[in-house]
Structure formats: structure tokens, C-alpha cells
LUMLUM-345143 format. One line per field, with one value per residue (C-alpha): chain; residue number from 0; residue in three letters; z negated, y negated, x negated. Coordinates in nm, 2 decimals, decimal comma, padded with zeros to 4 digits. Each point is the difference from the previous one (the first is absolute). Example, Ala and Ser with C-alpha at 12.3 -4.5 7.8 and 13.67 -1.06 7.14 Angstrom:
cadena: [A_A]
num: [0_1]
residuo: [ALA_SER]
up: [-00,78_00,07]
north: [00,45_-00,34]
east: [-01,23_-00,14]
% end
This chain:
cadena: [A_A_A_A_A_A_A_A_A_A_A_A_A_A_A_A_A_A_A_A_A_A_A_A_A_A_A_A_A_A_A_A_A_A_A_A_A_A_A_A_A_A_A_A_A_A_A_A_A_A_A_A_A_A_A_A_A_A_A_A_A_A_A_A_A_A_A_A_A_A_A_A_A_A_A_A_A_A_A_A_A_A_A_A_A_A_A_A_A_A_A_A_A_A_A_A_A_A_A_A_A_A_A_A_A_A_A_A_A_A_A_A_A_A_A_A_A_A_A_A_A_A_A_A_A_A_A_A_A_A_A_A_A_A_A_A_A_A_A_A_A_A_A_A_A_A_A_A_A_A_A_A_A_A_A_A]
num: [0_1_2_3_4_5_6_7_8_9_10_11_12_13_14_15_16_17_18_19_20_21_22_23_24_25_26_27_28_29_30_31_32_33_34_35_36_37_38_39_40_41_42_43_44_45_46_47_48_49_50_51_52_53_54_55_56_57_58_59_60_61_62_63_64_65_66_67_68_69_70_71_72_73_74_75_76_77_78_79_80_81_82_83_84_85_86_87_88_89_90_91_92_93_94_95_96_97_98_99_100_101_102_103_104_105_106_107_108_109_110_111_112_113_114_115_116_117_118_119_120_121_122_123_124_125_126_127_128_129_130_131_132_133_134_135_136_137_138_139_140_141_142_143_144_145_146_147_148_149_150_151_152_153_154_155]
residuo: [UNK_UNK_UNK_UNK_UNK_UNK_UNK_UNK_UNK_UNK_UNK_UNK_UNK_UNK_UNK_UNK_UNK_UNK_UNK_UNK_UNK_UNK_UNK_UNK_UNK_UNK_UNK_UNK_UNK_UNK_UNK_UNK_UNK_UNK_UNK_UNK_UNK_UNK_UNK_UNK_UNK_UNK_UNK_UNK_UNK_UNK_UNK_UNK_UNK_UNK_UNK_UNK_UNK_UNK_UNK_UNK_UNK_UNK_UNK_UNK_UNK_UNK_UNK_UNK_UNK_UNK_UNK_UNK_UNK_UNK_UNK_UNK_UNK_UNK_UNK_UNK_UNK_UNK_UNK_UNK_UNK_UNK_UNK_UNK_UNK_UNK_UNK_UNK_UNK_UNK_UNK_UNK_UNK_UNK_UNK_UNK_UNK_UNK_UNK_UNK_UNK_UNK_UNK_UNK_UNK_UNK_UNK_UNK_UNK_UNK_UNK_UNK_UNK_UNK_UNK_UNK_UNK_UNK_UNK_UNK_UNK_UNK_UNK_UNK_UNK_UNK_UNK_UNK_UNK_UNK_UNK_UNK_UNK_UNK_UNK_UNK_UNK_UNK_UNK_UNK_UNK_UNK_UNK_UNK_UNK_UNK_UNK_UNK_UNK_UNK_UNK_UNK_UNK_UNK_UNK_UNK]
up: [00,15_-00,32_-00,21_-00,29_00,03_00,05_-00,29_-00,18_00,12_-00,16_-00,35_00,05_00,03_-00,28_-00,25_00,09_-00,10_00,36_00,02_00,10_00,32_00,15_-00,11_00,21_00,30_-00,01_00,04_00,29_00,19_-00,04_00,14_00,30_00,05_00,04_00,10_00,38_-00,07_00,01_-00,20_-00,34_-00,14_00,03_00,33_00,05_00,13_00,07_00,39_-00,19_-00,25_00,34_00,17_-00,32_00,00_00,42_-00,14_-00,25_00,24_00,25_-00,26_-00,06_-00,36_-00,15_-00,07_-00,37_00,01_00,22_-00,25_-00,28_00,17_00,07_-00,39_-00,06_00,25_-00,13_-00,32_00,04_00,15_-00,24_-00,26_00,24_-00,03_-00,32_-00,19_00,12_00,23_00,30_00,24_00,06_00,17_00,01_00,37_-00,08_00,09_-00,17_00,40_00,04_-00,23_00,20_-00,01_-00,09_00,14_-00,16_00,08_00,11_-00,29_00,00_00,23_-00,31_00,03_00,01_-00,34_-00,17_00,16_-00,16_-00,37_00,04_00,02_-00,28_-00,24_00,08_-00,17_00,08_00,25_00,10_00,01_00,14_00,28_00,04_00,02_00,24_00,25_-00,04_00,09_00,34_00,09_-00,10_-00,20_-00,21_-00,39_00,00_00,26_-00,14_-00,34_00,24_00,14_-00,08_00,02_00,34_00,18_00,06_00,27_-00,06_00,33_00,20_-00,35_00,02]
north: [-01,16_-00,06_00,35_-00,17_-00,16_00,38_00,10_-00,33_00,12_00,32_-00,09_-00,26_00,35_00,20_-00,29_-00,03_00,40_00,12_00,38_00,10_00,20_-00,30_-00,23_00,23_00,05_-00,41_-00,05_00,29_-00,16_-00,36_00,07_00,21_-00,31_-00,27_00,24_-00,08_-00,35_-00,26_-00,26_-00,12_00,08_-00,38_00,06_00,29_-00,05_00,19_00,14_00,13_00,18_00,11_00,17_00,18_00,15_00,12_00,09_00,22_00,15_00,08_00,23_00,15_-00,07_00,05_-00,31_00,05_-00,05_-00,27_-00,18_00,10_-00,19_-00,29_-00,07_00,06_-00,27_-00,18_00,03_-00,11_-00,35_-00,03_-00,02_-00,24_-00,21_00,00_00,06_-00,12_-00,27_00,02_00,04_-00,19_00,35_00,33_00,12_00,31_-00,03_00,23_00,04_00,21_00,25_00,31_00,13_00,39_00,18_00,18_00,38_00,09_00,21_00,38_00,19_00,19_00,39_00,12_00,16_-00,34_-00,15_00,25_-00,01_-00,40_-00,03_00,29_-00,25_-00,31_00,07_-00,30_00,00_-00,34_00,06_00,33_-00,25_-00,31_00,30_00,18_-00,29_-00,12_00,33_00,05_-00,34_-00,06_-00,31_-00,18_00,02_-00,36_00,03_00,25_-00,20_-00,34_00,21_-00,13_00,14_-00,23_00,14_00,30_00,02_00,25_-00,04_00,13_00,21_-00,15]
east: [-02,57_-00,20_-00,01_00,01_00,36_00,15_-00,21_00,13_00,40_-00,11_-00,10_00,35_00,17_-00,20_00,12_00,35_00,01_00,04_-00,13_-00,32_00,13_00,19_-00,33_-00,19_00,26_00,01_-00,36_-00,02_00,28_-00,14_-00,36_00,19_00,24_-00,31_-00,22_-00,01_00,08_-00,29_00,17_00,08_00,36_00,06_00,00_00,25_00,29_00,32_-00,13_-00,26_00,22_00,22_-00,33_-00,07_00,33_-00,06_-00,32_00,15_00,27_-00,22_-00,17_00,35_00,03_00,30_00,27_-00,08_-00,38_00,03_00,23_-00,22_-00,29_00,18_00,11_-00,37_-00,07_00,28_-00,03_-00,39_00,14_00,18_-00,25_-00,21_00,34_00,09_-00,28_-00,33_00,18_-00,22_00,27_00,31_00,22_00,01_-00,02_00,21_00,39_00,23_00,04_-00,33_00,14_00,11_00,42_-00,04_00,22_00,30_00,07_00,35_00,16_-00,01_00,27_00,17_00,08_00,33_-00,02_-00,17_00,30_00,24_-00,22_00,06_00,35_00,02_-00,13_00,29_00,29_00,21_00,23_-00,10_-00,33_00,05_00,15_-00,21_-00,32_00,19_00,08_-00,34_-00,16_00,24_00,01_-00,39_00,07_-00,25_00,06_00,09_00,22_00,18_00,01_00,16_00,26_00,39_00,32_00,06_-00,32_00,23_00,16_00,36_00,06_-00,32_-00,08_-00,35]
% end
């Protein structure tokens, strides 16, 4: 990859008012991205973009660097794209991006519990928080419940 088209992508960045530190992390992650390839960017293609990614887990970076590479890379495609027009795609899929996980929410104490239902004053909402927390519905469950999702008979 010619040094000269990061640099180019750089100075792209600089004058669209991007910030020095995300100029700089671009430029890092775009010579590490072609830096074992032995080919021009027109040449790329989205296996390439998928063996960067093993690369990059195998190194066990985090999901969030990993992403943050790939809309450098992205990002730098773009430009080729749209702005110098010297390719016709850009081999990065919204696919390549990696899901992050979600944590579970926080097991609450007994007295949070307690200092929680202090603060409702409603008797409905006193309620609709109250089945939710024994019966571990979602919020939006809780807010589609209707009067004939009761059952009298089985009180359930």
C-alpha cells in the first residue's frame, strides 16, 4: 500500500476538522491493516477484511478496538469511494463489525430493593413494580399487561 494515500486520507481528516488523536489513531490502524498485505487497496476485498479481524482476535483485542479499526478501514474506503473515485466498493460490510456483548444487570440488595419501592408512591405502580420484580418481567411487558392477562381463577 502506497504511504502516501494514508497520508493523503490523513490531511482528508485534518480538513474536515477531525481531531488530532483520531487523525493519529487512523493512520496507526491503517498501516497495521495493509501492513502484511502485498497489494494495492484496489485489490482488497472483504476475505481480506475477515482475516484482519482473526488477525486481531487472535491477539485478544477487545470487541471495541477491533470495531474502532474497522471504521478506520472503513472509513479510509470510503474516501477512496467517494472522494478520489479510484474504487468502485468498499470491501467492509456492516457484517465485519463485531456484536459487544451486554452485561446481565446487577443482582440488587435487599435494602436497595426496600429504598426502591420507598420512592413509588402509587398504588399502581407500587403494583405493576411489584409483579414485575416477583414474576421477573421486562419493563415492557409489564407496561402490555391488560386487565384479561389475569387469570381470577388460577390467581396468576
Amino acid at each position: 500500500m502506497d504511504p502516501a494515500a494514508i497520508r493523503d486520507f490523513c490531511t482528508y481528516l485534518h480538513r474536515r476538522n477531525y481531531s488530532p488523536h483520531t487523525i493519529e489513531n487512523y493512520g496507526r490502524d491503517l498501516r497495521l491493516f495493509f501492513s502484511p498485505l502485498a497489494q494495492e487497496a484496489g485489490a482488497v476485498s472483504w476475505s481480506d477484511v475477515d482475516t484482519f479481524i482473526q488477525q486481531q482476535r487472535q491477539a485478544h483485542l477487545a470487541a471495541t478496538t477491533i470495531n474502532r479499526r474497522l471504521h478506520a478501514v472503513k472509513h479510509f474506503f470510503e474516501y477512496l469511494v467517494m472522494e478520489r473515485h479510484t474504487l468502485a466498493i468498499n470491501p467492509v460490510k456492516p457484517t465485519h463489525f463485531l456484536r459487544r456483548g451486554r452485561p446481565l444487570p446487577k443482582h440488587l440488595a435487599q435494602d436497595q430493593v426496600q429504598a426502591l419501592f420507598a420512592q413509588i408512591t402509587h398504588p399502581m405502580d407500587y403494583a405493576l413494580a411489584l409483579l414485575m420484580l416477583r414474576c421477573g418481567l421486562r419493563v415492557s411487558e409489564g407496561a402490555r399487561l391488560r386487565l384479561r392477562d389475569i387469570d381470577w381463577t388460577q390467581q396468576s
